[in-house]
N, C-alpha and C positions, 0 to 999 in steps of 0.2 A: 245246486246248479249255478254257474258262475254268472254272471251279470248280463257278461257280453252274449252267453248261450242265450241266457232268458229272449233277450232281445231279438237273435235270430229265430226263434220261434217264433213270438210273437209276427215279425214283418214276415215269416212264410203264412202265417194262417191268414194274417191281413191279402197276403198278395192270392190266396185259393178263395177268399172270400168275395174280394174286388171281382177273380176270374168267375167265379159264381154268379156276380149281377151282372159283369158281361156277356155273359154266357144267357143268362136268363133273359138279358133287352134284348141277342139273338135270336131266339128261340120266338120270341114275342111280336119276330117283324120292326121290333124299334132300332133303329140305327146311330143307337147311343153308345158312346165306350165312357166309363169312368178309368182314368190315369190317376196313376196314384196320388196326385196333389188333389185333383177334384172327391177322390172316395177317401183321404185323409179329412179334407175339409168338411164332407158331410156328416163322415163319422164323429163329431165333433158334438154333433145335434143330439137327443135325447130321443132313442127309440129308431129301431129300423123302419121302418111303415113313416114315420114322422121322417126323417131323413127323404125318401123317396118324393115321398110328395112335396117337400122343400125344393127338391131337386125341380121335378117338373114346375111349378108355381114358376122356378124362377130360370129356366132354360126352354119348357115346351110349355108357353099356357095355354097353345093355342089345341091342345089335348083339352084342356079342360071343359070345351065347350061341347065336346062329344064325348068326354067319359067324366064318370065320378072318379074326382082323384084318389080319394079315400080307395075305392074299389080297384083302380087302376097300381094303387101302392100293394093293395093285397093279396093282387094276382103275382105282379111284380116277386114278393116276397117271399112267397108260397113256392114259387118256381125255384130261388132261387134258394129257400131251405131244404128243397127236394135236392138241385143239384150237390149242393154242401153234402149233403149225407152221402150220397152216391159216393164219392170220392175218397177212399181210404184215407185212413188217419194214419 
């Protein structure tokens, strides 16, 4: 597969996975969108779950004081690997 293919693959599955944790903070009541500069940047972190909760520490901490983040990353997560499967490959 040639180089340039590779790479549109890749940013389609980045842009269904980004639409997966948007899709997932909807579904959740949370009124967060990641753009692709902010879901490149976290994706940068080690670990989905670790990412998420980066996220809020460092945009909602005011979540933190009425959820466990850890728990809030793995609702988060959970939702948004159910969406990912849902959506043909």
């Amino acid at each position: 597969m040639p180089y340039s293919t590779q790479l549109q693959a890749i940013d389609r599955a980045a842009d269904a996975e980004r639409g997966a944790y948007n899709q997932a903070f909807a579904e959740l009541g949370l009124e967060w969108f990641w753009d692709e500069r902010t879901y490149r940047e976290l994706r940068a972190c080690a670990g989905e779950k670790h990412c998420i909760h980066a996220y809020i520490e460092a945009n909602h901490p005011h979540l933190l004081h009425a959820y466990d983040g850890g728990s809030l990353a793995n609702a988060i997560d959970g939702l948004r690997q159910r969406l990912s499967a849902a959506v043909p490959h």
